[in-house]
C-alpha positions as CSV (number, residue, x, y, z in Angstrom):
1,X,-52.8,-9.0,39.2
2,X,-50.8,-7.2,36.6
3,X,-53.6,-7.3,33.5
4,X,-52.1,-10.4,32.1
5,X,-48.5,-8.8,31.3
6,X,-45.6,-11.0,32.7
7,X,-42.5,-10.0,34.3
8,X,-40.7,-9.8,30.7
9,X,-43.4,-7.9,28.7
10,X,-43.5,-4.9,30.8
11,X,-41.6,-2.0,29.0
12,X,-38.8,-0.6,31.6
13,X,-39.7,3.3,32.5
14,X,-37.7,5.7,30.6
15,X,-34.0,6.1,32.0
16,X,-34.4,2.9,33.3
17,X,-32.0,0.0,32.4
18,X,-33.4,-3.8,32.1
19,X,-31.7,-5.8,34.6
20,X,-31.3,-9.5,33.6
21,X,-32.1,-11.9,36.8
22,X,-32.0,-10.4,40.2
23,X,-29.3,-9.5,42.4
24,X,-29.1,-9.8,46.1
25,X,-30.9,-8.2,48.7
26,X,-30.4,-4.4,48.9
27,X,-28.1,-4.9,45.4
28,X,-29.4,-1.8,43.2
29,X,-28.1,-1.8,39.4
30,X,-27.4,2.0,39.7
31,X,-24.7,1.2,42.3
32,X,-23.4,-1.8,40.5
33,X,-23.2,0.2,37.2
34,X,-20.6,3.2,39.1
35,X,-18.4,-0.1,40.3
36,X,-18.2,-1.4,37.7
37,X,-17.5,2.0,35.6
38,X,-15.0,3.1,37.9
39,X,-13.6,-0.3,38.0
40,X,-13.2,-0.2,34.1
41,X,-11.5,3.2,34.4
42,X,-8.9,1.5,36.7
43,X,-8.2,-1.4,34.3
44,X,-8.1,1.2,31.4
45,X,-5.0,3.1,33.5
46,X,-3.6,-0.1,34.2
47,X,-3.5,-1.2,30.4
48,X,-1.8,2.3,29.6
49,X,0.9,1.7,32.1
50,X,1.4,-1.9,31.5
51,X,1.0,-1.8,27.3
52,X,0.8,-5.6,26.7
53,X,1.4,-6.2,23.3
54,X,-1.5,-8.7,23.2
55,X,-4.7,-9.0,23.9
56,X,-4.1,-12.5,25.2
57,X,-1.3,-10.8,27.6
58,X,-4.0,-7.9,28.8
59,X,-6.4,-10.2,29.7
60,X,-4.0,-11.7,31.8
61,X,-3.2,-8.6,33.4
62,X,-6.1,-7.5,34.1
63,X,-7.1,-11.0,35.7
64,X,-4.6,-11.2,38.1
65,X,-4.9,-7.4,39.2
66,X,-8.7,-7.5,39.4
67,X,-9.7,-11.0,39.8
68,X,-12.9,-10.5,41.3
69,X,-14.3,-8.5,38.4
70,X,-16.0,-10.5,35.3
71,X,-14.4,-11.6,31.8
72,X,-17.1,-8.9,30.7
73,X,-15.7,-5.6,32.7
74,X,-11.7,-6.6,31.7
75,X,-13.0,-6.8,27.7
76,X,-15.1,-3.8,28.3
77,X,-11.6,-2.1,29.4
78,X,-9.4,-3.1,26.8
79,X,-11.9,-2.3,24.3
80,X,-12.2,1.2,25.6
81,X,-8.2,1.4,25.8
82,X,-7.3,0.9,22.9
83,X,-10.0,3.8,21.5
């Protein structure tokens, strides 16, 4: 079998990224990661159009003009916009 290591003992190969859980069929994380980088970069231009003088009112923003992305991504972006 696998010498007795389990699924969260074995060391990722170098330049690889752990992915938590699994993701559909045919879902690579490589992909996933450009999306979701590029989709950051889009809520960062957003943010410096928009300038919402809260973070309460950004996350707002960037709900309703990117609702399908993840509380995760729209932080990610206002984090990186205000840098």
């Amino acid at each position: 079998m696998n010498g007795g290591k389990t699924f969260h003992s074995i060391e990722p190969s170098p330049g690889e990224r752990r992915v938590l859980g699994e993701g559909p069929p045919g879902w690579s994380s490589t992909q996933h990661c450009a999306v979701t980088d590029s989709r950051v970069s889009e809520m960062r231009a957003l943010l410096a159009q928009m300038r919402p003088v809260s973070d309460s009112e950004a996350l707002q923003c960037l709900r309703r003009a990117f609702p399908e992305s993840t509380l995760a991504a729209r932080v990610a972006a206002m984090a990186t916009s205000r840098g």
